[in-house]
Structure formats: C-alpha cells, structure tokens
N, C-alpha and C positions, 0 to 999 in steps of 0.2 A: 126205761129202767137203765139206769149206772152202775155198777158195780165199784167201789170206791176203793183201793187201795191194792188190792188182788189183780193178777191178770187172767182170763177164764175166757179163748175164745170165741163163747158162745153168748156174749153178753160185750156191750158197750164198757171199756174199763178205763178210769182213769186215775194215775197217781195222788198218794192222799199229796195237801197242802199246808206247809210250804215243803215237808220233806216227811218222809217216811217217820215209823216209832212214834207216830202222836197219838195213836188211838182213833179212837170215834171223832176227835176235835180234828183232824189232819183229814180224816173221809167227810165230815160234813163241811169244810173248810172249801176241798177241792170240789163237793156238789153245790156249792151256794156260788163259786167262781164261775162256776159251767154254768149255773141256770142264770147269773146274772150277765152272762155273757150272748147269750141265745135270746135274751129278754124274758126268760120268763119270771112271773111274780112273784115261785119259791119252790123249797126241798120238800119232799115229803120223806122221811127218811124212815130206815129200819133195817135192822143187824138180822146177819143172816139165819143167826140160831135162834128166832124166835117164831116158830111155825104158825101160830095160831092168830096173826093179826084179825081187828073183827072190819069184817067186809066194807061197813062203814064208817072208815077209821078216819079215812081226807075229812070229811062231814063233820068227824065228833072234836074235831081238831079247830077246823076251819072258823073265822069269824075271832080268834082271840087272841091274832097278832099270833105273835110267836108263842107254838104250848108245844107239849111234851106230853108223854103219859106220866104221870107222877112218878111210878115204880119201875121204869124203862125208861130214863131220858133219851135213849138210841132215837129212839121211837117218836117223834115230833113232825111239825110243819113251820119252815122255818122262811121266813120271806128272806127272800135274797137279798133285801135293801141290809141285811144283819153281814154279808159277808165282810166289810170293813171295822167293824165291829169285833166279830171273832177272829178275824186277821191279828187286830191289834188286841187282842185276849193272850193267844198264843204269843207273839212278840213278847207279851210281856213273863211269858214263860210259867202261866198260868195253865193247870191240865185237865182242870176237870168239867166234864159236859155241865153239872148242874151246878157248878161257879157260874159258868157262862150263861148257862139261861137262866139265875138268879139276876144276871148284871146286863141284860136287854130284857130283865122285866117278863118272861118267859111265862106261861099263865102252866102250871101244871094240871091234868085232866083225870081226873079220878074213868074209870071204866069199872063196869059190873063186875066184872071178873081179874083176875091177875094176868096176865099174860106169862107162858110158859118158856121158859129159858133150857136150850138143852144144849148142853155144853160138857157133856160124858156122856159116852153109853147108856149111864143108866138111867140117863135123865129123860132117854126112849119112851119108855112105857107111858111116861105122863101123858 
C-alpha cells in the first residue's frame, strides 16, 4: 500500500504527479509512475474517506481493462500501461478523474451497494 500525496510515517508515501493541487489525477498519476516503474501490471486505487470498500473489490474490477466504480471514480483498477496516457491528460490541463477514464475507455462497475463517503463528522454514523 502507497499512500499518494500526503506524508504519514507509517505508510510508504509518495508525492502526487507532476506536482502537487491536482487532486486524485496528481495521486493516481504518481501510483501508475510507481507501479510502472517496479513492473507491476497496475493501481488498485481508493481515497482515504471511504471506509467500507467490499472485500472483493480487485475481483469485481479486474478482467475490464481499466474500470472504476461508477459513483467513486477514486475507486478503480488502472493498468499502469494508462500512465502516459494520463500524463498527457494532465499536460493538457484537463482535471477531471471521469474525463480521463471516459478517454482510455474506462469500463464503469455498477456494485450492489453505494459506497460511503465521509468527509464530516457527521457523515460518521453512516
């Protein structure tokens, strides 16, 4: 596990890409960098406020190229061959996560359930 843009001793952390204030496109940028540099085949990605991913989320992903959860683009498995791709997304000063997996064809993955976002206090209790 990476932790993308934050620094958090207790966890592997690396700067988003190409530079900070990108959002989720600057952290999955700098983990597609990392995993195509280690050789691996791709990201499995997910923001930190959403508690409740389902256990077999690689599985429900896996097999359709590059997908997302529909309602969470955070939320994907993204084959690393995509980091020159969203390199040149960002370059072109484009920001949004579901422009970019609209434009590598990005399969979105419906799930039984919503996933929970908590992002306030009160969004606790859920």
């Amino acid at each position: 596990m990476i932790v993308c843009g934050r620094e958090d001793a207790a966890f592997t952390c690396i700067a988003d890409q190409p530079e900070a204030g990108l959002g989720p496109l600057g952290g999955l940028n700098a983990a597609l960098q990392r995993a195509q540099a280690l050789g691996f085949d791709g990201v499995l990605s997910a923001p930190c406020d959403v508690p409740d991913l389902p256990a077999n989320l690689a599985g429900l992903l896996l097999g359709e190229g590059a997908a997302y959860v529909e309602d969470q683009p955070v939320v994907g498995l993204w084959p690393s061959g995509c980091s020159e791709a969203l390199e040149a997304y960002i370059a072109s000063e484009k920001r949004s996560l579901y422009g970019f997996a609209e434009a590598i064809k990005a399969s979105p993955i419906a799930l039984d359930r919503p996933l929970t976002n908590i992002n306030r206090p009160e969004d606790l209790p859920r």
